[in-house]
N, C-alpha and C positions, 0 to 999 in steps of 0.2 A: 559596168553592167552589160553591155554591148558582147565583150569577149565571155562573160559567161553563160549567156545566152546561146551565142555561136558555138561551144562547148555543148551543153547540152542538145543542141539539136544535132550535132553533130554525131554524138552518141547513141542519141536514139535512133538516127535513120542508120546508123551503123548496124547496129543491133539488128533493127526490122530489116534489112538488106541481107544478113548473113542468114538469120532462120527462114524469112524468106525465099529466098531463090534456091539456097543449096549446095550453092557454087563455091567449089574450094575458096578459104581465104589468103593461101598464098601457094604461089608456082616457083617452085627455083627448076632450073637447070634447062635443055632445050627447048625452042618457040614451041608454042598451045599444040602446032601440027603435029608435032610426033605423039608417039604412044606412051613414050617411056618418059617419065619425070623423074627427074635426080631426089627430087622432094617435094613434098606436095602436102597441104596441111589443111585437115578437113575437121570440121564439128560438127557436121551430120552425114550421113551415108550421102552416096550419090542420087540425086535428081528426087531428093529425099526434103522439099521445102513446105516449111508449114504456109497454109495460104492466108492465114487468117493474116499472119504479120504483114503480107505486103497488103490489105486492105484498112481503113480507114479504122476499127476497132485496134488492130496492132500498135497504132502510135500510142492512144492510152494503156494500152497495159504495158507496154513497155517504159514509156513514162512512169508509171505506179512502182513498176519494178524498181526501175533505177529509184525513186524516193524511198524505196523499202531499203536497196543498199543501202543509200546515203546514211539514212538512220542507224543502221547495224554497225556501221565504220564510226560513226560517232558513239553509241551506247559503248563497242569494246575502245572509245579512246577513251573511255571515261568525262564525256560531256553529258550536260544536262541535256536533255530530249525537251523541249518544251510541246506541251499539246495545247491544240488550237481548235477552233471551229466548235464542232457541235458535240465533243469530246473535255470540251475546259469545263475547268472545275468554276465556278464562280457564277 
């Protein structure tokens, strides 16, 4: 339980970190200082960060997100979805 817990928060501050700040996710080729990047790999324009993610509202919607995956990755594996809470049938 421990290591899947560590997983998912790892994920989510992953997530809230990247739409947050803006900040390329990966740099290859000479140190930050020069101009010129061999490679450089971005999922949002530059200096282009949503702020809602790095504040306290962002961890729950991102959280929601990733449960939205999860559910999607199971419905196309063909598992049963069980519903819960104030949504069950009974």
């Amino acid at each position: 339980m421990g290591l899947g817990f560590t997983l998912a928060l790892t994920a989510i501050g992953a997530v809230r970190e990247i739409l947050g700040s803006g900040h390329p996710v990966c740099r290859c080729g000479p140190p930050a200082r020069s101009e010129v990047q061999f490679m450089e790999l971005r999922l949002l324009p530059e200096n282009m960060g949503v702020l809602m993610m790095i504040l306290p509202p962002g961890g729950f919607l991102v959280a929601g997100l990733l449960v939205v995956v999860k559910r999607m990755i199971d419905v196309r594996a063909g598992k049963a979805v069980q519903i819960a809470g104030a949504h069950a049938a009974g």
